[in-house]
C-alpha positions in Angstrom: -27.9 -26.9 16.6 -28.5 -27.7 19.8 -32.2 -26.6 20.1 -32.4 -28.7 17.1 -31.2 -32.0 18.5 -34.1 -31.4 21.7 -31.5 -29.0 24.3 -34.2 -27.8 26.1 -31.5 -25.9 28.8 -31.5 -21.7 29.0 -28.6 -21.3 26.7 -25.9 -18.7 27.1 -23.9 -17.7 23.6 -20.5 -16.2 24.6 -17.5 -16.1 22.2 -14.2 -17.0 23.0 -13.2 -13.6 22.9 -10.4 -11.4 20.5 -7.4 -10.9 22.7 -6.3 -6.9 22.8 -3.2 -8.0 20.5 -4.9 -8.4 17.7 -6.2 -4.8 16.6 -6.7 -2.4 13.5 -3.0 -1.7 12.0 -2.2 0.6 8.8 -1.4 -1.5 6.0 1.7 -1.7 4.9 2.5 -0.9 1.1 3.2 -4.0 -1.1 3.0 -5.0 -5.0 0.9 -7.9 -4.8 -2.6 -8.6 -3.7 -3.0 -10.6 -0.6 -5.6 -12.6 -0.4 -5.4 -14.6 3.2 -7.3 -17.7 5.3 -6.2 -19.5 8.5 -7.3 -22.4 9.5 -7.0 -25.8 9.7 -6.2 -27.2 5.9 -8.8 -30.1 6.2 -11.9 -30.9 3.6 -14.6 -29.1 5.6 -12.8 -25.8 5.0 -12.8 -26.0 1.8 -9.7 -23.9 1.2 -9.9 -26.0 -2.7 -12.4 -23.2 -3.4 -9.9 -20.4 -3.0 -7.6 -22.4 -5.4 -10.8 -22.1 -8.3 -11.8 -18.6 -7.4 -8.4 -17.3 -7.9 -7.3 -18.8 -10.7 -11.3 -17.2 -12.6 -10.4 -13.8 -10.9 -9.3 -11.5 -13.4 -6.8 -10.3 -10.8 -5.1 -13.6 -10.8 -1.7 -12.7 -12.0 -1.4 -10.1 -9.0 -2.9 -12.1 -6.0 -0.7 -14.1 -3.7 -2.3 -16.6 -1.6 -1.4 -17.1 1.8 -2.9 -20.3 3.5 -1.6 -20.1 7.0 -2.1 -23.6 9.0 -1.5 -27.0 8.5 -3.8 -30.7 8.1 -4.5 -33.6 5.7 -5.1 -31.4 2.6 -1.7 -29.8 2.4 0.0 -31.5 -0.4 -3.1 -31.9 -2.5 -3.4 -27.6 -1.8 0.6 -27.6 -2.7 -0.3 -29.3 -6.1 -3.5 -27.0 -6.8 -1.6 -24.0 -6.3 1.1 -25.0 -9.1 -2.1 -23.7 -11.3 -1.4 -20.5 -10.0 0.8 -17.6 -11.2 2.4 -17.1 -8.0 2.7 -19.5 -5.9 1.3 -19.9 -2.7 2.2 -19.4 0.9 1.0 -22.5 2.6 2.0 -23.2 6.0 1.5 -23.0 9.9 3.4 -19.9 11.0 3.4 -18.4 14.9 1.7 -15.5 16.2 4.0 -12.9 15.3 4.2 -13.9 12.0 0.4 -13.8 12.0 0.0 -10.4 12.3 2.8 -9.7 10.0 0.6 -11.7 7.0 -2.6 -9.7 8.5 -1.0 -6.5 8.3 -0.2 -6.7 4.5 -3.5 -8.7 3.8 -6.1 -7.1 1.7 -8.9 -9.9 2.0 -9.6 -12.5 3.8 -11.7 -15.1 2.8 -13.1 -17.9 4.9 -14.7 -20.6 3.0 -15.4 -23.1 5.6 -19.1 -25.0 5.5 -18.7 -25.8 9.0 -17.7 -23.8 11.9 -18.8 -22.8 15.3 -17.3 -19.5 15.5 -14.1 -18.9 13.6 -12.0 -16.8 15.8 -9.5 -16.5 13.3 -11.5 -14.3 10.8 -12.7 -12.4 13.6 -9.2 -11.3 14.2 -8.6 -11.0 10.9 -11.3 -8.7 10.4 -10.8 -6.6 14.0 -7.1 -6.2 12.4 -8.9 -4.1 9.9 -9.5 -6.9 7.0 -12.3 -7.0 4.5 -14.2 -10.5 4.9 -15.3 -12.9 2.3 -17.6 -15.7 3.7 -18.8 -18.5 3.1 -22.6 -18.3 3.4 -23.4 -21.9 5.0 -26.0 -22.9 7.1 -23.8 -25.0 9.2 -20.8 -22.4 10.0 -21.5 -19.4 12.5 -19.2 -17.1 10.7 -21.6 -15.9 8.1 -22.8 -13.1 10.8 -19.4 -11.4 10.6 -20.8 -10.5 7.3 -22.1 -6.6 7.5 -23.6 -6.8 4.5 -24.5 -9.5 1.0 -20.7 -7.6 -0.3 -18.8 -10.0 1.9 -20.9 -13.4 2.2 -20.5 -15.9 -1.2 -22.3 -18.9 -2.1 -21.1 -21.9 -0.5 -19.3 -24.1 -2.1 -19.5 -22.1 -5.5 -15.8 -20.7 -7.0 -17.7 -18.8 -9.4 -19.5 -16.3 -6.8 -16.5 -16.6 -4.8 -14.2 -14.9 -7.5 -17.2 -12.3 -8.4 -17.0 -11.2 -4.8 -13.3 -11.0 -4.9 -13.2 -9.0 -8.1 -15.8 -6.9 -6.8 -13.9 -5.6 -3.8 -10.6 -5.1 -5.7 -12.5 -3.3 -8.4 -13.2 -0.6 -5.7 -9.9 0.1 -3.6 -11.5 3.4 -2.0 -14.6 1.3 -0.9 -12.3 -1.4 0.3 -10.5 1.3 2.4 -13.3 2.6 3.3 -14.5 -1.0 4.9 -11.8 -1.7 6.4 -12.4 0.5 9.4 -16.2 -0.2 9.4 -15.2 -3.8 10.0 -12.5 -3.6 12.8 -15.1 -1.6 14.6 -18.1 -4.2 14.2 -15.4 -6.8 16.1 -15.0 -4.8 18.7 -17.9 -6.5 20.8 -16.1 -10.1 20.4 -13.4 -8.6 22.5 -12.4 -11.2 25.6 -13.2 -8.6 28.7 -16.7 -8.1 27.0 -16.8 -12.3 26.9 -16.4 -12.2 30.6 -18.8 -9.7 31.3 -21.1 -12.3 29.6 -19.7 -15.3 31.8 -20.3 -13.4 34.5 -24.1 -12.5 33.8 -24.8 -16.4 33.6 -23.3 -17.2 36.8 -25.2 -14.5 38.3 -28.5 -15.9 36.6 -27.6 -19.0 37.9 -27.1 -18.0 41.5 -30.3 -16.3 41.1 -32.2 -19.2 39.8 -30.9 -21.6 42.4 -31.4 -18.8 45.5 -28.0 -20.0 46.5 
């Protein structure tokens, strides 16, 4: 975006880095279906999109949503989720009970159109979560993606609930992924963000001969 507007600067991408708190955890047995997004409940991420997908997923009756964060949108989502069979989870919770709702998670989908990193799915999916995401061409997230499996159509509830049934149609492959995928955050990790900070201030001393 910013090469696009005329930044014409060496530019350094660095990301703000997955604190060692948030790593891969067992799950924990449970008789519902998880499906889990944080974030900020506004119209850019698009959170209405879960409501639709969910309610076409043939594993509707079994899936409780967890919407953990708070904004504008929040008594419109309250009202979408009375379609729902179970009702869902919406609110801000702390850190603790973060990793408490990413423990028992079994996907976690991120529908945002816009978004310059998305830490929060990258902690998600470090914690050892299968990601669904948003395929946009204004969000950043859609490289967490490891393969077509976990990126949907933007703004379309349809492909969204496909992908969702397609993952819980296969718990062994789901398992299976959920490893692959805390290992492929592993290079977002904060130390390896400073190693990168570092490098440009040593480019930059080097450029400037200071």
């Amino acid at each position: 975006e910013l090469k696009a507007n005329g930044y014409t600067a060496k530019l350094h991408v660095i990301s703000n880095g997955i604190e060692d708190k948030f790593k891969y955890m067992p799950k924990e047995p449970h008789d519902k279906i998880y499906i889990t997004m944080v974030g900020r409940l506004s119209g850019e991420k698009r959170q209405d999109l879960l409501f639709e997908a969910i309610k076409k997923s043939k594993y509707e009756k079994d899936i409780q949503l967890i919407l953990a964060g708070k904004g504008p949108k929040y008594k419109q989502y309250i009202k979408l989720g009375e379609n729902l069979t179970n009702k869902p989870i919406i609110k801000f919770v702390d850190e603790k009970e973060l990793m408490k709702i990413l423990q028992k998670t079994d996907l976690y989908v991120h529908t945002s159109d816009a978004e310059i990193e998305a830490i929060s799915c990258l902690e998600a999916v470090v914690c050892g979560n299968v990601p669904i995401i948003a395929n946009s061409d204004k969000s950043a997230t859609p490289q967490f993606a490891l393969d077509e499996r976990s990126l949907f159509e933007a703004g379309n509830s349809d492909d969204l609930a496909k992908k969702i049934d397609m993952w819980l149609d296969d718990k062994e492959e789901l398992e299976k992924m959920r490893k692959v995928y805390s290992e492929s955050a592993e290079k977002y990790r904060i130390e390896k963000s400073m190693e990168k900070i570092e490098e440009m201030f040593k480019d930059e001393i080097k450029e400037y001969g200071i």
